[in-house]
N, CA, C and O atoms as a MOPAC input file, in Angstrom:
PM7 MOZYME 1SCF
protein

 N      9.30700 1    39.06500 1    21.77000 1
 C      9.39800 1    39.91700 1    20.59500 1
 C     10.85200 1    40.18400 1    20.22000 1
 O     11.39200 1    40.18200 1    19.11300 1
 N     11.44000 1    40.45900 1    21.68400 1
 C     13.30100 1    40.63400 1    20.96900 1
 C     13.65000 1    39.21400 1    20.37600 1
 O     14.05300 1    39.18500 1    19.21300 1
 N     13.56400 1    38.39100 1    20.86500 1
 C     13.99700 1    36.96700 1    20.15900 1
 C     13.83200 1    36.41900 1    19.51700 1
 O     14.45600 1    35.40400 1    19.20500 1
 N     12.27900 1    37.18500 1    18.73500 1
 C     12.21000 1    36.89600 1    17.33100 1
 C     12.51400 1    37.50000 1    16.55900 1
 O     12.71700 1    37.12300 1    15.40400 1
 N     12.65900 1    38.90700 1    17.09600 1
 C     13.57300 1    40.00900 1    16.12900 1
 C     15.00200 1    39.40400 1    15.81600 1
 O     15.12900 1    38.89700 1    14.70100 1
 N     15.92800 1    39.39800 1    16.54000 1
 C     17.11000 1    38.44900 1    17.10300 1
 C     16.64900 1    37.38700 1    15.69300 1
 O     17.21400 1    37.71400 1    14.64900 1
 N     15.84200 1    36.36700 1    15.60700 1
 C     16.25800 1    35.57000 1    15.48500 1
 C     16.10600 1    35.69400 1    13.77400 1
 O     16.95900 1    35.21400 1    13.02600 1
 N     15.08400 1    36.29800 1    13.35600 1
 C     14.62800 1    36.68600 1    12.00700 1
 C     16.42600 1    37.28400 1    11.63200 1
 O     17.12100 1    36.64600 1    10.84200 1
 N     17.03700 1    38.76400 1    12.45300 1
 C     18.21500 1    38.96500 1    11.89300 1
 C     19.08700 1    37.70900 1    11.88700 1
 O     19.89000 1    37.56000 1    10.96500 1
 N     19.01400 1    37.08800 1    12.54700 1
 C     20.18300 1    36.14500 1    12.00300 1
 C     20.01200 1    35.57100 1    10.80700 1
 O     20.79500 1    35.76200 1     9.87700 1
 N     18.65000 1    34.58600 1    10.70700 1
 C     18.39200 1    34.27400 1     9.50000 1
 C     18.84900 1    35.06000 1     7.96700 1
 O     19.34600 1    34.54200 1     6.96700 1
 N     18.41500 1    36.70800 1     8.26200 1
 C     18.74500 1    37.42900 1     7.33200 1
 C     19.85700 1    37.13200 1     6.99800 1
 O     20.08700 1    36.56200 1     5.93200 1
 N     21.06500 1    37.57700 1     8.13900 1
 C     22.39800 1    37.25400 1     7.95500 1
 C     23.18000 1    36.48700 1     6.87700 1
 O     24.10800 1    36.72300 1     6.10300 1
 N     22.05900 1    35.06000 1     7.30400 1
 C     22.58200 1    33.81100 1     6.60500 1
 C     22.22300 1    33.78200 1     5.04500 1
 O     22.98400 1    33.12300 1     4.33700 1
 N     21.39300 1    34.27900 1     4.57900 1
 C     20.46800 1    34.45300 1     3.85000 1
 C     21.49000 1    34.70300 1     2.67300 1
 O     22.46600 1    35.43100 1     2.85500 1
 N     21.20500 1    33.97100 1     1.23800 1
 C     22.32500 1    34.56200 1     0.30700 1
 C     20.78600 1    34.79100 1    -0.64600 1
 O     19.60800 1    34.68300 1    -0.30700 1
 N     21.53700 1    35.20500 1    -2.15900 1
 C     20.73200 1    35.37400 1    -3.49800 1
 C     20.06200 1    33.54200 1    -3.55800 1
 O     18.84400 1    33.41000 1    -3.68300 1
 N     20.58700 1    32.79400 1    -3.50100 1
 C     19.94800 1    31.51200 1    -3.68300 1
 C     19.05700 1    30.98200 1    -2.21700 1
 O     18.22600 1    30.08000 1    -2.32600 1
 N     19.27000 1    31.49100 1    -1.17900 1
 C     18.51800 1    31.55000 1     0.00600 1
 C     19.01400 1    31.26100 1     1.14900 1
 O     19.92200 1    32.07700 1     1.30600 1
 N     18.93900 1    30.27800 1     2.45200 1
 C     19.20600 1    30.43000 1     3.45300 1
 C     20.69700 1    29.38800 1     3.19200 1
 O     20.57300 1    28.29500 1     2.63900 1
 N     22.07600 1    29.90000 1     3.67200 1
 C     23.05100 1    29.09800 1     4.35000 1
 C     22.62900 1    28.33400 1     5.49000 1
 O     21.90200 1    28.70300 1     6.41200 1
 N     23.29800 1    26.98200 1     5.26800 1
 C     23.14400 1    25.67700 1     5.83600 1
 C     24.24900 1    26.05100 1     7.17000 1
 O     25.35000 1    26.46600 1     6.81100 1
 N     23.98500 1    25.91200 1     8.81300 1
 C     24.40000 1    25.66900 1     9.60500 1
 C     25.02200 1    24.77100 1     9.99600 1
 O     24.56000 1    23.63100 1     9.93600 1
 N     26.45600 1    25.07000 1    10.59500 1
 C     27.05600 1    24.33300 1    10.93200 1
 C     26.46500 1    23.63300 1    12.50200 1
 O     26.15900 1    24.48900 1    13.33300 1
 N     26.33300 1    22.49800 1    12.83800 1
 C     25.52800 1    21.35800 1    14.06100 1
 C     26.45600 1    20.42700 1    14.30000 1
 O     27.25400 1    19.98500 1    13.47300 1
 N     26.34400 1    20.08000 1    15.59800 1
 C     26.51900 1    19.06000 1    16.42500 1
 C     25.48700 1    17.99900 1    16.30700 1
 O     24.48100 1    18.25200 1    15.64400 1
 N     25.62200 1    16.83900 1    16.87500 1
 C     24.72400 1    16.33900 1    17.55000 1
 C     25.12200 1    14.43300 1    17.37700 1
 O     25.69900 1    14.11000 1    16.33900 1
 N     24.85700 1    13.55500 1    18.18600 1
 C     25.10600 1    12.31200 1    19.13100 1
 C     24.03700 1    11.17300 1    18.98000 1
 O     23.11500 1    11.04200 1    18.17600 1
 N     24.34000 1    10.62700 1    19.70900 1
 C     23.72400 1     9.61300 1    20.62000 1
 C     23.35000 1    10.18900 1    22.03800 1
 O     23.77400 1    11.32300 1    22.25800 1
 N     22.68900 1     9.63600 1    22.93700 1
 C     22.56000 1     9.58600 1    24.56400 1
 C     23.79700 1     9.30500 1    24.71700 1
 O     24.40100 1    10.28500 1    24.27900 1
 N     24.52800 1     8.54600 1    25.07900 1
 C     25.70000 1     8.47300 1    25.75200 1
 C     27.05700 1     9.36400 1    25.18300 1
 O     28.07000 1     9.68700 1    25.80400 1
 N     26.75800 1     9.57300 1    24.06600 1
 C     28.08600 1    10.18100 1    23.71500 1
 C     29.48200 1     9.66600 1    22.79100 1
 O     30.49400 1    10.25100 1    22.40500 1
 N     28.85300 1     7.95200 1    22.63200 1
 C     29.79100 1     6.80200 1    21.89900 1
 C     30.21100 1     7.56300 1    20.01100 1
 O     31.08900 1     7.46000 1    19.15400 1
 N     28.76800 1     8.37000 1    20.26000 1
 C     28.38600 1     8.46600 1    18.59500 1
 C     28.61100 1    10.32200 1    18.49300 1
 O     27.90200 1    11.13200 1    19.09000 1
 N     29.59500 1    10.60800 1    17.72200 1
 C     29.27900 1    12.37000 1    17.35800 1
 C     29.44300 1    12.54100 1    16.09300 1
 O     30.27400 1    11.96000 1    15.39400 1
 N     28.21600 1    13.79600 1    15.55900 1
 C     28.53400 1    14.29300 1    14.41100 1
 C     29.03200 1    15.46300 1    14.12700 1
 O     29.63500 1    15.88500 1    15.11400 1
 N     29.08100 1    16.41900 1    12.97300 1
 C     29.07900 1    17.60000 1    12.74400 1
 C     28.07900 1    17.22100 1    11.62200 1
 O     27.96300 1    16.08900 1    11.15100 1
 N     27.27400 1    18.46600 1    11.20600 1
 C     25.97200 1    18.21400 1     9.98100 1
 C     26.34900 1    19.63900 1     9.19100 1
 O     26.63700 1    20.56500 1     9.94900 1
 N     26.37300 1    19.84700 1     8.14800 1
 C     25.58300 1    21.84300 1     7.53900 1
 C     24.26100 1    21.15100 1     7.54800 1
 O     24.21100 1    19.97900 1     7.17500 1
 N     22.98200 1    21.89500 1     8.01800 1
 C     21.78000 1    21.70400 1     8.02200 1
 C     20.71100 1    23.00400 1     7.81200 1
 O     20.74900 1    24.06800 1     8.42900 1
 N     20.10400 1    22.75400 1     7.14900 1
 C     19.30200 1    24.51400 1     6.98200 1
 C     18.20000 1    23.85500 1     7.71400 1
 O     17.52500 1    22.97200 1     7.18500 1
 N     17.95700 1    24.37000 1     9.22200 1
 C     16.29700 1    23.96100 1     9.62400 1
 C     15.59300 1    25.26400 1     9.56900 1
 O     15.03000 1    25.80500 1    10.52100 1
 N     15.66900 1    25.65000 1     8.52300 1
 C     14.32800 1    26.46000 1     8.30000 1
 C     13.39100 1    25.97100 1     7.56200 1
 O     12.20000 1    26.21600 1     7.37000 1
 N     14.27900 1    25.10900 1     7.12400 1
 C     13.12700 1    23.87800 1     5.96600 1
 C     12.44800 1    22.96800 1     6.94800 1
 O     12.87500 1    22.68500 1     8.06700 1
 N     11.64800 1    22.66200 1     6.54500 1
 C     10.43200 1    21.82600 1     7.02000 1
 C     11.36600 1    20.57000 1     7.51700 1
 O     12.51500 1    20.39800 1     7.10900 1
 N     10.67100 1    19.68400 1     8.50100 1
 C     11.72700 1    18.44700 1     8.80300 1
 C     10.37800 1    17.59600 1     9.01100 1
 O      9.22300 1    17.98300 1     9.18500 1
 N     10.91200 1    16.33200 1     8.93400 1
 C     10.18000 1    15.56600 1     8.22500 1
 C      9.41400 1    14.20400 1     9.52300 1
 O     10.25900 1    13.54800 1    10.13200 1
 N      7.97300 1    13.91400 1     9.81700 1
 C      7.83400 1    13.43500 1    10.72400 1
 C      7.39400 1    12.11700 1     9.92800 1
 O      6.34800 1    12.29600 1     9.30400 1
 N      7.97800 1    10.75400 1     9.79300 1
 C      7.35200 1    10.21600 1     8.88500 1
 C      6.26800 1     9.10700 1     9.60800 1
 O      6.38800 1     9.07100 1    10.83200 1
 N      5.28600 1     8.24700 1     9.06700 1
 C      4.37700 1     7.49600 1     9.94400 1
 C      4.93400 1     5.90600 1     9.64700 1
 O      4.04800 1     5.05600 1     9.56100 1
 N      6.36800 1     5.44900 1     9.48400 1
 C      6.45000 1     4.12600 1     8.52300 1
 C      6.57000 1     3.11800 1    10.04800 1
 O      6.50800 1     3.57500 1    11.19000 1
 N      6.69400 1     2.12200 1     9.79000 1
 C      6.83900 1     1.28300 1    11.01500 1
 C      8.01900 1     1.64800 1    12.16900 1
 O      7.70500 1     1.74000 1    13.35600 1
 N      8.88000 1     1.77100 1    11.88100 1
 C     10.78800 1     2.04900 1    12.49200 1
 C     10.45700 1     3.69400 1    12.65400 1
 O     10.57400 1     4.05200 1    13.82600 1
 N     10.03100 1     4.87400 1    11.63800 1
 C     10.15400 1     5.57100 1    12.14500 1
 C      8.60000 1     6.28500 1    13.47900 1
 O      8.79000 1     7.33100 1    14.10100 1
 N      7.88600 1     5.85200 1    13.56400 1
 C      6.73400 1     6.00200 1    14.31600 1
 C      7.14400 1     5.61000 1    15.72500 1
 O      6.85500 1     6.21800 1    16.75500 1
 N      8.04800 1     4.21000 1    15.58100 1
 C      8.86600 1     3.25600 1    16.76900 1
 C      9.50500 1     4.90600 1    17.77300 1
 O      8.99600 1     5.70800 1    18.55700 1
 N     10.37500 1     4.77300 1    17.35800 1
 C     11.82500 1     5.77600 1    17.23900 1
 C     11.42800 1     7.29200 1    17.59100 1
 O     11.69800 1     7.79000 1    18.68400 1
 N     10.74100 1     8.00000 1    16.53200 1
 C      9.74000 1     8.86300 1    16.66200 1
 C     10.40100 1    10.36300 1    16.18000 1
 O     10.12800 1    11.44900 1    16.69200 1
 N     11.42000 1    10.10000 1    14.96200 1
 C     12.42100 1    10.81000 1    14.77700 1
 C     11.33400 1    12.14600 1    14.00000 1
 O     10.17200 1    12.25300 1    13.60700 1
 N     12.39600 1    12.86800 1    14.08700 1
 C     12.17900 1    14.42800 1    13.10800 1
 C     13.30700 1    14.42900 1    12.20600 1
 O     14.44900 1    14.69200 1    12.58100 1
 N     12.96800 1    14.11100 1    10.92100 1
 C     14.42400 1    13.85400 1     9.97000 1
 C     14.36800 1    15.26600 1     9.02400 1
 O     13.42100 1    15.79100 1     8.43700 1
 N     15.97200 1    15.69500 1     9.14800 1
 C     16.33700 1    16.56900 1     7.80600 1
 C     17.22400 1    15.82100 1     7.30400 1
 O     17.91200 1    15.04400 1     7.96600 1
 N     17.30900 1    16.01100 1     5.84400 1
 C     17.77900 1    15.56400 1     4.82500 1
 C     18.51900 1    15.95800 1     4.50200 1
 O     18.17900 1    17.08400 1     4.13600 1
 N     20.01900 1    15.73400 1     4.25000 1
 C     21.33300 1    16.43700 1     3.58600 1
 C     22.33600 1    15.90100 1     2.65800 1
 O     22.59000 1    14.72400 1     2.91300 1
 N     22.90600 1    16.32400 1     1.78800 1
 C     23.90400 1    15.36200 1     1.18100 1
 C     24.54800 1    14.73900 1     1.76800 1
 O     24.46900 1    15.05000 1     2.95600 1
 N     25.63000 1    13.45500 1     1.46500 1
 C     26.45100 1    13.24400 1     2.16600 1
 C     27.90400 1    13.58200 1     2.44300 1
 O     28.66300 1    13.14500 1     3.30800 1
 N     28.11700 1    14.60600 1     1.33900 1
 C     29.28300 1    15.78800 1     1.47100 1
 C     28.83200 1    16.99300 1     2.36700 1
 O     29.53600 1    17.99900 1     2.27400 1
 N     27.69200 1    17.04200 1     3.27400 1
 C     27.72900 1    17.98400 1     4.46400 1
 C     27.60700 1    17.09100 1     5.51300 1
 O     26.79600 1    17.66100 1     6.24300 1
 N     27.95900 1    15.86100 1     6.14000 1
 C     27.84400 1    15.08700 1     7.09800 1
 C     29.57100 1    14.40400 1     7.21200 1
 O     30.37700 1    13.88000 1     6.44300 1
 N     29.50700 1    14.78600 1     8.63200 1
 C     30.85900 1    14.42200 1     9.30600 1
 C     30.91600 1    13.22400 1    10.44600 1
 O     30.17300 1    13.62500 1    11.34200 1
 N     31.33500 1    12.22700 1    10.73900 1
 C     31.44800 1    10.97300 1    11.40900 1
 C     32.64700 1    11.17600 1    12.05800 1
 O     33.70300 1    10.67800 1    11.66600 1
 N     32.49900 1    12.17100 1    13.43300 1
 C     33.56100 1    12.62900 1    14.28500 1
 C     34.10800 1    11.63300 1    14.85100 1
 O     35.32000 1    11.42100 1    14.87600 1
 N     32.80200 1    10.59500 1    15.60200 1
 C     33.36300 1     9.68600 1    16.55000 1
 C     32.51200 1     8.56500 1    16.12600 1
 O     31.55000 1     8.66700 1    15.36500 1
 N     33.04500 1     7.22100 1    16.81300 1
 C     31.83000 1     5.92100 1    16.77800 1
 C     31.37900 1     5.47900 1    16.00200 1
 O     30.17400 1     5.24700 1    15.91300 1
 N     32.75200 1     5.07600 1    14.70600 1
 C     31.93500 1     4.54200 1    13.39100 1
 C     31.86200 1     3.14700 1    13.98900 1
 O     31.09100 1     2.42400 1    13.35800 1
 N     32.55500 1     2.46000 1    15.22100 1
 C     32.38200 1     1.24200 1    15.65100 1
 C     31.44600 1     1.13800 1    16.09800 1
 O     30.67500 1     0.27200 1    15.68300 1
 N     31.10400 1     1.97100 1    17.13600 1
 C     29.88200 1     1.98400 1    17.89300 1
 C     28.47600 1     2.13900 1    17.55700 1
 O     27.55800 1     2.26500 1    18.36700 1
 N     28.34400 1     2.10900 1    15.64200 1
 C     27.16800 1     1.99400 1    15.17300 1
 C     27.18900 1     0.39500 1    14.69800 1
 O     28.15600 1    -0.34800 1    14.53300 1
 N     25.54800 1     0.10700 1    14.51500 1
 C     24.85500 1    -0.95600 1    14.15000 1
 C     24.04200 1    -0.73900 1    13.27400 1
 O     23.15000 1     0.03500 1    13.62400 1
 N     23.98000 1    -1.13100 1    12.20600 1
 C     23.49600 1    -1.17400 1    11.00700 1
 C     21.92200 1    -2.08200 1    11.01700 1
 O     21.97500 1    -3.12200 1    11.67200 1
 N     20.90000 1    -1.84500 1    10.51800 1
 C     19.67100 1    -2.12900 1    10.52900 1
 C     19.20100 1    -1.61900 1     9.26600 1
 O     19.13800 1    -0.50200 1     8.75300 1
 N     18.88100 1    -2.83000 1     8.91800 1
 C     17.80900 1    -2.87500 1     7.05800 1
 C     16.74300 1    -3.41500 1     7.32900 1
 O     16.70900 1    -4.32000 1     8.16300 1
 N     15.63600 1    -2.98400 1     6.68800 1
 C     14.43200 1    -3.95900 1     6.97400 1
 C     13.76800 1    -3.66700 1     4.89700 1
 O     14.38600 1    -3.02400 1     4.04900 1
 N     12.59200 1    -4.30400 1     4.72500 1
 C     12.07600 1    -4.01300 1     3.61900 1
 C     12.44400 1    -3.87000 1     2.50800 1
 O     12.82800 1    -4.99200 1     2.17600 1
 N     12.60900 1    -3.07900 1     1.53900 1
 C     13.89000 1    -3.11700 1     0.69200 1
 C     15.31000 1    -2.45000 1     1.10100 1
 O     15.82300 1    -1.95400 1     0.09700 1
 N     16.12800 1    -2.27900 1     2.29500 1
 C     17.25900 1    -2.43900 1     2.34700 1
 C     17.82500 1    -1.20200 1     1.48700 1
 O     18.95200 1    -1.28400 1     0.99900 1
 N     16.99100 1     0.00100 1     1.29900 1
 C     18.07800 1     0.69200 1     1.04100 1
 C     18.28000 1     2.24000 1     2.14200 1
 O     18.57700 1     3.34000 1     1.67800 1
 N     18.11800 1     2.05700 1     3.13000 1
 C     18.29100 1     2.69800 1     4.20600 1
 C     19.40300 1     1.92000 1     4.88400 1
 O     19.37200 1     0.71700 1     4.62300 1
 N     20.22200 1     2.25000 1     5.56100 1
 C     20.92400 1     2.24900 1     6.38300 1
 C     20.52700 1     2.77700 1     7.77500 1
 O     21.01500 1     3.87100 1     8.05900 1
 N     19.65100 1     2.14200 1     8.78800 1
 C     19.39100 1     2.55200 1    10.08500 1
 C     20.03200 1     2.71800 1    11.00300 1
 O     19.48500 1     2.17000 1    11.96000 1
 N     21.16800 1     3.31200 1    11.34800 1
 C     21.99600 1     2.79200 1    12.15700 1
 C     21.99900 1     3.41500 1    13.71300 1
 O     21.62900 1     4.58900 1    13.70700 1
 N     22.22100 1     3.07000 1    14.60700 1
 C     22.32900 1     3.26100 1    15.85600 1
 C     23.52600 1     2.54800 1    17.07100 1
 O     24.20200 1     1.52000 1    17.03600 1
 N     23.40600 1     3.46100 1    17.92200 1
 C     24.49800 1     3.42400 1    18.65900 1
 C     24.08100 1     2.19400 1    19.60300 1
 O     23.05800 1     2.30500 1    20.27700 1
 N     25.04000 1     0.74200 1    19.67900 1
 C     25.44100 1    -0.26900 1    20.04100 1
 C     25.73600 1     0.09900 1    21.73300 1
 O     25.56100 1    -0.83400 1    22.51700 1
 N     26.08800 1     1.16500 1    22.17800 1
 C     26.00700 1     1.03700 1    23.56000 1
 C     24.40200 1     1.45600 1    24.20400 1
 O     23.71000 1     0.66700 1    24.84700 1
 N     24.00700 1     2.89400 1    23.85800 1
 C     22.64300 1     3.03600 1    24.24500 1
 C     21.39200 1     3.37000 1    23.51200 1
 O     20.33300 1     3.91800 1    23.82100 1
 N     21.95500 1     2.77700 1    22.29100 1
 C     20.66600 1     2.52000 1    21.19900 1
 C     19.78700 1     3.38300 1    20.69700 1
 O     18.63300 1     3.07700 1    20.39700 1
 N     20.34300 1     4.63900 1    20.56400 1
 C     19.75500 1     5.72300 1    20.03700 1
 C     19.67600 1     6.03700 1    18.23800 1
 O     20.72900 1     6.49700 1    17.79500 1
 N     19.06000 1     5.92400 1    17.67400 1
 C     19.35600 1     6.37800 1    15.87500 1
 C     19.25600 1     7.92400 1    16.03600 1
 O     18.31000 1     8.66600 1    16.29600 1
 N     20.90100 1     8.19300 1    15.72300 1
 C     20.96100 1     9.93100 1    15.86900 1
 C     21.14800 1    10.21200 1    14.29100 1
 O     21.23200 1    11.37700 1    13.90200 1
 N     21.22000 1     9.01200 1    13.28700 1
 C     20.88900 1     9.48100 1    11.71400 1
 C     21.20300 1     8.05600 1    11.15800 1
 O     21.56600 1     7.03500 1    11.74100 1
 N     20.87600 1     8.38700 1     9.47500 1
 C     20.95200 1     7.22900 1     8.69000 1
 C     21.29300 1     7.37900 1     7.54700 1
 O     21.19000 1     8.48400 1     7.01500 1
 N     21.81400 1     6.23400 1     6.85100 1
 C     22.55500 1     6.66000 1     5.34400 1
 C     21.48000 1     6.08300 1     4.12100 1
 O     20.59500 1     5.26800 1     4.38200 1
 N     21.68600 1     6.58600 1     2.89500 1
 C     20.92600 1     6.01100 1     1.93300 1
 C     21.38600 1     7.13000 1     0.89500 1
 O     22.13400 1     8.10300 1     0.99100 1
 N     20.53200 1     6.51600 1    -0.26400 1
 C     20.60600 1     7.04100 1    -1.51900 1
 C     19.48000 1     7.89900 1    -1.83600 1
 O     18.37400 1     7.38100 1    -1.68000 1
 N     19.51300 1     8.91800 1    -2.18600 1
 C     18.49900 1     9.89800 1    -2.06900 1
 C     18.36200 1    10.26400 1    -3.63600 1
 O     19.28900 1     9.72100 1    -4.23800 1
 N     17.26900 1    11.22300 1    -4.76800 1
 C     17.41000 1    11.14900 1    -5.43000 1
 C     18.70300 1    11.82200 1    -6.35200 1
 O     18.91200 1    11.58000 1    -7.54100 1
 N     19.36600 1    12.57100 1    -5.62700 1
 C     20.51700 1    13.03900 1    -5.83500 1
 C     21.87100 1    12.84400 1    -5.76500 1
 O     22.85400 1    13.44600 1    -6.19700 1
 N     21.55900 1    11.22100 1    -4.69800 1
 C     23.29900 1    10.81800 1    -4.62500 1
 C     23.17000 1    10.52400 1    -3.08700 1
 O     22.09800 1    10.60500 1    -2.48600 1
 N     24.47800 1    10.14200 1    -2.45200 1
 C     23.76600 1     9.89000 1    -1.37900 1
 C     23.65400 1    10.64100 1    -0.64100 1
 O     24.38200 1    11.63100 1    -0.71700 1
 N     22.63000 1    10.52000 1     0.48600 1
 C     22.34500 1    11.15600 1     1.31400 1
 C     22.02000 1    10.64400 1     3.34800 1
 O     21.62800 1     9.60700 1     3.88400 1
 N     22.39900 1    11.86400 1     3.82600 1
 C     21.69100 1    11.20900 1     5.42900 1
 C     20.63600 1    11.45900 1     6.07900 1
 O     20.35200 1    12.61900 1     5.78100 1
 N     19.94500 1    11.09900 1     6.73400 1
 C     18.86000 1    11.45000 1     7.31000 1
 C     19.06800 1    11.90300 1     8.73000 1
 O     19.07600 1    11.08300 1     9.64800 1
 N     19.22500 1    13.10800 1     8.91700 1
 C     19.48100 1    13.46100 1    10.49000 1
 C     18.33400 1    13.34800 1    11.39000 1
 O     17.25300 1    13.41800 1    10.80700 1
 N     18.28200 1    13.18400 1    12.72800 1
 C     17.51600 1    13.30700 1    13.61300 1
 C     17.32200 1    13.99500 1    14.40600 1
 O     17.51200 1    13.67300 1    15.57900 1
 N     16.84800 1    15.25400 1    14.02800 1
 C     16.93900 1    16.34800 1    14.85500 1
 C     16.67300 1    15.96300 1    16.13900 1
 O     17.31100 1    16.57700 1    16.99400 1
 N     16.17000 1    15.40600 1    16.39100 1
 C     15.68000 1    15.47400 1    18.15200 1
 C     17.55100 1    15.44300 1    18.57600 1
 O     17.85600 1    16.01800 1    19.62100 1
 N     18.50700 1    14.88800 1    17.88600 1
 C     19.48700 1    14.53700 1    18.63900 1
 C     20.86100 1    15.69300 1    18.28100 1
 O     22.05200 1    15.39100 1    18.35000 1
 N     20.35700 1    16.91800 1    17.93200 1
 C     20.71900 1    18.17700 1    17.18700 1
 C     21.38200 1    18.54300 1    18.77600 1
 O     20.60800 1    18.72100 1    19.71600 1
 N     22.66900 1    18.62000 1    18.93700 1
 C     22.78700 1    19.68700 1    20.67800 1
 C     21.99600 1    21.07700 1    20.14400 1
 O     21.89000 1    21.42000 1    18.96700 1
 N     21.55100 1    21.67400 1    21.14100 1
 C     21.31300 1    23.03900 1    21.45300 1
 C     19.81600 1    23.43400 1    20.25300 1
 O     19.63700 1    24.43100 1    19.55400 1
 N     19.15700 1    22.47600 1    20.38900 1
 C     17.73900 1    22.74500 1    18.75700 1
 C     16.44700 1    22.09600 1    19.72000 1
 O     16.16700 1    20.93900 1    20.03400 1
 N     15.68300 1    23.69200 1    20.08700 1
 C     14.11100 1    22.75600 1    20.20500 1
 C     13.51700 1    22.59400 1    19.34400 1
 O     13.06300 1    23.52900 1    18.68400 1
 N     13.26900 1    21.01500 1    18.98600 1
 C     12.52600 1    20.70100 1    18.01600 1
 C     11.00500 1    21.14100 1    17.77200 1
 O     10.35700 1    20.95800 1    16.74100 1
 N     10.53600 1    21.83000 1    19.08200 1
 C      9.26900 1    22.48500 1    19.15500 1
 C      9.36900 1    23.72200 1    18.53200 1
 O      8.20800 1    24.12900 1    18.52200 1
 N     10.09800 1    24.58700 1    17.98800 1
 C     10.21100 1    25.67400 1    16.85200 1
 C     10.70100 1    25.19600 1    15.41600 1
 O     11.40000 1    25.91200 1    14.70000 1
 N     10.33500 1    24.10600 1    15.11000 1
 C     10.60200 1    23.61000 1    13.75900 1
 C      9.38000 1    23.11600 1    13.28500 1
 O      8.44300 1    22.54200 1    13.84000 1
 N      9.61200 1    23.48500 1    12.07800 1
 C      8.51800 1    23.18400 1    11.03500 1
 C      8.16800 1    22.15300 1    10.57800 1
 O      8.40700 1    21.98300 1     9.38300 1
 N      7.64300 1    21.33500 1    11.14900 1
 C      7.39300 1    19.45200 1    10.78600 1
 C      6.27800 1    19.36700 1     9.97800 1
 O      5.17200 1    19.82900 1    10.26200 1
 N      6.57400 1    18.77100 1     8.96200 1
 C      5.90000 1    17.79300 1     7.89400 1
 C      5.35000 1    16.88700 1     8.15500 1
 O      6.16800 1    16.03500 1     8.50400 1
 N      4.42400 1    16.54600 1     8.19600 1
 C      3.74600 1    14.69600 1     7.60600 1
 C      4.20500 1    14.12200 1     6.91100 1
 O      3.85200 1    14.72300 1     5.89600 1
 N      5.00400 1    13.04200 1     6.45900 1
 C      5.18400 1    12.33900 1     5.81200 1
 C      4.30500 1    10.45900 1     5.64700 1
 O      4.67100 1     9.43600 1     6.22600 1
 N      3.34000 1    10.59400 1     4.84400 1
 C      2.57800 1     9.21900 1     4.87600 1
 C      3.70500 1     7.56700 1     4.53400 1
 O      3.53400 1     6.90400 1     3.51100 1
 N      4.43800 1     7.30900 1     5.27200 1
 C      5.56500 1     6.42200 1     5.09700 1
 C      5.00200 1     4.98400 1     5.00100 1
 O      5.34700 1     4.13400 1     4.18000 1
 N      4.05100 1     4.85000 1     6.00500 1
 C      3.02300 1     3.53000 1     6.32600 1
 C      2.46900 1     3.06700 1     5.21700 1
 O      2.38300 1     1.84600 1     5.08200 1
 N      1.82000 1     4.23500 1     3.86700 1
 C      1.37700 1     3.48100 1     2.87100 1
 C      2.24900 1     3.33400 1     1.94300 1
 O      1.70200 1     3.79000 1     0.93800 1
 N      3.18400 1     3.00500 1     1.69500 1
 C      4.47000 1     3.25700 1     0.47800 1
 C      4.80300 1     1.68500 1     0.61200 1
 O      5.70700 1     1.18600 1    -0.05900 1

């Protein structure tokens, strides 16, 4: 009960007239080759999709511009992967093969697809996941 009290005030905190401020995040690869910084609001729903690559993988994606995404470390150490029409950017880390996000064009310009599972310090088991039907598209 305190830690949801706790956690509701913070939210408040963040909270403007247009709604929740986007958090500043970490988050990698497994090994560590690959780091980001993200602003991410996960109070929004994140996205579980059913398409071939992501079902594989088994990601939880939030969605952000690409003026809130930072490429701290390991722009070498990614590998680029297109399949279908090619406008995703899949990329993953070349030493231990993790997709900790991806680039593309979103309807707003571009955008990344984060992977929360690879968020430091975020159980993805208190987030709000979506269905996304990806398989029939």
């Amino acid at each position: 009960m305190v830690e949801t009290l706790l956690d509701e005030l913070k939210r408040a905190k963040r909270s403007t007239m247009e709604g929740i401020v986007p958090e500043t995040r970490h988050g990698g690869c497994h090994c560590g080759a690959v780091r980001y910084r993200v602003e991410v609001d996960l109070s929004k729903p994140v996205t579980q999709c059913n398409c071939s690559i992501c079902s594989r993988s088994g990601t939880l994606l939030s969605f952000v511009p690409a003026s809130s995404f930072t490429l701290e470390k390991g722009e070498d150490s990614l590998t680029d992967y297109q399949f279908s029409k090619k406008v995703i950017h899949h990329l993953f880390c070349n030493v231990c093969g993790v997709r900790s996000f991806a680039r593309g064009q979103g309807p707003k310009g571009p955008m990344v697809a984060i992977n929360t599972r690879c968020l430091d310090d975020v159980d993805t088991n208190t987030l709000n996941v979506q269905h996304f039907d990806g398989k029939s598209r």
